[in-house]
N, C-alpha and C positions, 0 to 999 in steps of 0.2 A: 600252900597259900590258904590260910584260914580267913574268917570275915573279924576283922577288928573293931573293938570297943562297942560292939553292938552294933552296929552299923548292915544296910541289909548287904547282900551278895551284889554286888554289880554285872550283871551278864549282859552278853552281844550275842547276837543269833548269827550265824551266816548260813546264809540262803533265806530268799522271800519267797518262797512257794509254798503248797497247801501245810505241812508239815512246821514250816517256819511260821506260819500265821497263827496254827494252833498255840505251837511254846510262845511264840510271842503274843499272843492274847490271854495265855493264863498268867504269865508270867507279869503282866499288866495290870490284871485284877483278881487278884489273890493270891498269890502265892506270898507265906508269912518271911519274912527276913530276905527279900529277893524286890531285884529293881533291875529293870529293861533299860541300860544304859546306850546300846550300838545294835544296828544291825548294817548288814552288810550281802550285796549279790553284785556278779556282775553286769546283770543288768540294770542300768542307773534306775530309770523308772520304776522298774518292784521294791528295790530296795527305800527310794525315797517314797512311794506311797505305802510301805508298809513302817515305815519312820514316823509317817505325816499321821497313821493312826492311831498310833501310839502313844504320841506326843516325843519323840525319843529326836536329841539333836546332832548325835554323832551319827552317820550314813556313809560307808565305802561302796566302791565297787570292787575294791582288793582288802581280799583280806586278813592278808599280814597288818598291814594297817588297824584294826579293829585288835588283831592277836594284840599289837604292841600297844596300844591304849592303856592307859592308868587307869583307868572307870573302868577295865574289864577284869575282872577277877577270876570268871567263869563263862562258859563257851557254850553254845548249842550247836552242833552240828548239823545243820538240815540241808546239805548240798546232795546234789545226785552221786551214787556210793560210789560210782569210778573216783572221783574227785576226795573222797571220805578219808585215804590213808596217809596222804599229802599236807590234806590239813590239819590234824590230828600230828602229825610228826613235828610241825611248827608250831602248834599251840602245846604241845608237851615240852618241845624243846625251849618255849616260854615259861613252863611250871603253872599253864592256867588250870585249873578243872577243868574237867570236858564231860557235856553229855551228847554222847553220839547216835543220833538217830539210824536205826536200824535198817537194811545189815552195816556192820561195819567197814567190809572190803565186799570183791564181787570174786576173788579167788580166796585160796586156802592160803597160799604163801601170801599175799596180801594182809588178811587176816593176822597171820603171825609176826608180819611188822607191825600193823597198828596194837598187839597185845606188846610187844616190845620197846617200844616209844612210852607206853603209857605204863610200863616195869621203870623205865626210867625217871620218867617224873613225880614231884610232890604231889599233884594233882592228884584230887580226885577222878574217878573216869566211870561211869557209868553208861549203860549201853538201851536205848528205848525200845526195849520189848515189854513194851504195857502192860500188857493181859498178868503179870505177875500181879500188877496194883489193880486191876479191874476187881472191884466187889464180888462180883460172882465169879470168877478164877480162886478168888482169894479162902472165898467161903468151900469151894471144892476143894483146895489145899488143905481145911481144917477138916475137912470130912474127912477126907482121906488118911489125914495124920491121927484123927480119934479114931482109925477104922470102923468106921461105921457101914462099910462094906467088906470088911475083911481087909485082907492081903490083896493087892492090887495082879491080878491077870491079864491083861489087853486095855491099851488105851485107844481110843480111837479119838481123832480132832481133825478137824478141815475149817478150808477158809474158801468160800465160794466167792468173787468177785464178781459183779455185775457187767457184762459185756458190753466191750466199747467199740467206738465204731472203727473203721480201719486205721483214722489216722491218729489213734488214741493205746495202739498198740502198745507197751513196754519195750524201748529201745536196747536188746540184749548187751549191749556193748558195756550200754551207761547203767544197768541193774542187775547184772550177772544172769536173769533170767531167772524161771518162775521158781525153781527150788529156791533159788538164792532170796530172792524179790522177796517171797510171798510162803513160801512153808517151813522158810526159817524161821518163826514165828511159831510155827507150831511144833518144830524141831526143838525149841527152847522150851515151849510148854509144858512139851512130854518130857525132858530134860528134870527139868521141876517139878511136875506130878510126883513122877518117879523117884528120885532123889538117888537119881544112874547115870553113868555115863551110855552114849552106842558104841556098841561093840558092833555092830553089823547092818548092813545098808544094802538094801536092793529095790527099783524103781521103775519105772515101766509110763510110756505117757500115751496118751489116746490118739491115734492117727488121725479121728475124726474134729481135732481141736489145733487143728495148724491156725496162724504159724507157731512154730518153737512149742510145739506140744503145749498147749495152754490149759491139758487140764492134764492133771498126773498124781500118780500114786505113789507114794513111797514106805514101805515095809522095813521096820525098825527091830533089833533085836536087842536089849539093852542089856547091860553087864548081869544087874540083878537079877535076869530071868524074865523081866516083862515084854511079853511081845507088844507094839503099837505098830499100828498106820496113821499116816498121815495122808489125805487129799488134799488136792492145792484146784481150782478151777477158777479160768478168766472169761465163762461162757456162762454164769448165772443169768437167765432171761428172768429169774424175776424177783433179783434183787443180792442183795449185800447177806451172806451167810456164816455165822462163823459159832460154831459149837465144840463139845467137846462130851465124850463118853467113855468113862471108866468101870470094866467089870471088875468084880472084885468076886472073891470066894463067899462073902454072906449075901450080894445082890449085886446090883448094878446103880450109876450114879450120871446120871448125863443134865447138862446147861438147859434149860428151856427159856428163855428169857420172858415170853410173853407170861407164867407163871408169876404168882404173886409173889413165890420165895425164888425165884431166877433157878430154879435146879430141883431137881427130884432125885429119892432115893427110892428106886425100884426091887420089890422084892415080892414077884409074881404077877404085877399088870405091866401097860406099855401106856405110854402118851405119846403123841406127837409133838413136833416142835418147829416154832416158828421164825422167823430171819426179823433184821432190822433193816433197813434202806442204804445204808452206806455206813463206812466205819469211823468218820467222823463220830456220828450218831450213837452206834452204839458203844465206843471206847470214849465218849466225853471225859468220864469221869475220871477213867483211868491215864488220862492225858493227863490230867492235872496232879491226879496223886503221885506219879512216878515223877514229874517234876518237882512237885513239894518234895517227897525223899529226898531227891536228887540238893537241893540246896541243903534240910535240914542234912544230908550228910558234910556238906562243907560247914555249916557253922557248928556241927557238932565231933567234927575229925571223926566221923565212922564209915567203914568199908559201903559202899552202894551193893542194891540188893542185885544189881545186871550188871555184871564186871565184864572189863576184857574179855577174858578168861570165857566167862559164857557169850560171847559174842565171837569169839575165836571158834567154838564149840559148835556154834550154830552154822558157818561159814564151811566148815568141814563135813558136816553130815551132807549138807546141798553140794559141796561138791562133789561125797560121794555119790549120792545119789545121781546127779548129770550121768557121771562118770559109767551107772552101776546100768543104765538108762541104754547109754551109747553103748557099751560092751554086753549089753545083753548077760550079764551075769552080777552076782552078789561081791558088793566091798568089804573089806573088812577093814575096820578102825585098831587105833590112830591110824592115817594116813601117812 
């Protein structure tokens, strides 16, 4: 389903939470060829005060309802991920576009139905792991590709999350947990750096960061030969963290955000580097450009830069790693 006669993309979000206010707020003031037609939660209230913000006069609290709308063209997905492969199987089974807020499932066989639903449909489907569209992600992809530190040897990336008070915990059920949640995002990054798949998955979580191991490490071995790690942590006392560091065989290249060019390429000193307050904040931008893609790919029939496929990808490494975690030894890929 393309956008006709010029006309912008008609999209509905479902879910009104922090994530659905985001798309629905860029989606509202700026994005070119794109118009906020529905949104939809089950709870009546979120949904019509994030309606009432918008100016937007279609509101479900089901939402098949919204899937089946004429004004809907194209989908946001921003429900909690238990809920994520359900809905995606009925808005595929519609032919809408979909963009699916990340992760897509909370298990691996999950994952490989919502990549199957979205093999089926017309639709576009794209997957919101940002940091692909994030400026400085973006500008470390071209470093890397002009090698300007050589051949890539060890990636290293983490995401520190600011600690929340007990009853702010991540409910394991409804987010598959903290691989799942929160380092598949870095699973995907190093996916991308790279330009490899993982071949090998081993992970380890700190006793001192219950519950559900809230801060953990996971050791990557990718097809091409690149060793990475990834950290994942829900215990940041002093603030919102999230970087990235690529050695390479002429030097080394890591994110510094408080830097005037966002990233440095090291070859014989060190800096330090400093966090942002939460990731609202520091992924603004990239909120918005992965959604800009995400329509110009409908009005222009081209593939999205975060497919199934790498969203199937990412779902798989964190299960191995749970997995790699509890048996106390190394997984090996595909699963």
């Amino acid at each position: 389903m393309a956008a006709q006669g010029g006309n912008p993309v008609g999209i509905g979000v479902i879910g009104a939470g922090k994530m659905g206010r985001i798309h629905a707020a860029n989606l509202s003031r700026g994005i070119p060829n794109a118009r906020l037609v529905a949104v939809a939660d089950v709870v009546e209230d979120s949904a019509k005060k994030l309606a009432a913000e918008f100016g937007v006069s279609n509101v479900f609290t089901d939402y098949l309802r919204l899937v089946e709308n004429r004004e809907v063209q194209a989908i946001v997905i921003a429900t909690p991920t238990l809920l994520k492969p359900q809905v995606v199987k009925f808005a595929c089974e519609a032919g809408k576009h979909i963009f699916c807020e990340k992760p897509i499932a909370t298990t691996f066989h999950e994952a490989e139905q919502v990549l199957k639903s979205s093999q089926k449909s017309p639709g576009k489907f794209q997957v919101g792991y940002q940091r692909r569209f994030d400026p400085l992600h973006v500008k470390v992809k071209e470093a890397l590709e002009s090698g300007e530190v050589g051949s890539i040897v060890l990636v290293r990336s983490n995401t520190r999350d600011p600690l929340p008070n007990q009853a702010q915990w991540p409910d394991l059920k409804n987010s598959g947990g903290i691989f799942v949640d929160t380092s598949s995002h870095d699973y995907d990054l190093v996916r991308w750096l790279c330009g490899s798949e993982v071949s090998r998955v081993q992970a380890e979580g700190s006793p001192r960061s219950q519950p559900d191991q809230h801060t953990v490490v996971t050791n990557l071995s990718m097809a091409n030969g690149v060793l990475a790690q990834v950290e994942a942590s829900r215990m940041s006392s002093y603030g919102y963290d999230v970087r990235v560091e690529v050695l390479g065989t002429k030097g080394v290249l890591f994110t510094r955000p408080d830097a005037p060019t966002g990233m440095r390429v090291v070859k014989g000193s060190h800096e330090s580097i400093a966090s942002y307050s939460w990731y609202a904040d520091r992924f603004k931008e990239a909120y918005r450009l992965e959604m800009e893609s995400f329509v110009d790919c409908i009005v222009k029939d081209a593939e999205p830069k975060v497919t199934a496929q790498d969203g199937k990808a990412a779902v798989e490494v964190a299960t191995a790693a749970r997995k790699s975690m509890q048996e106390g030894k190394a997984v090996n890929l595909p699963l």
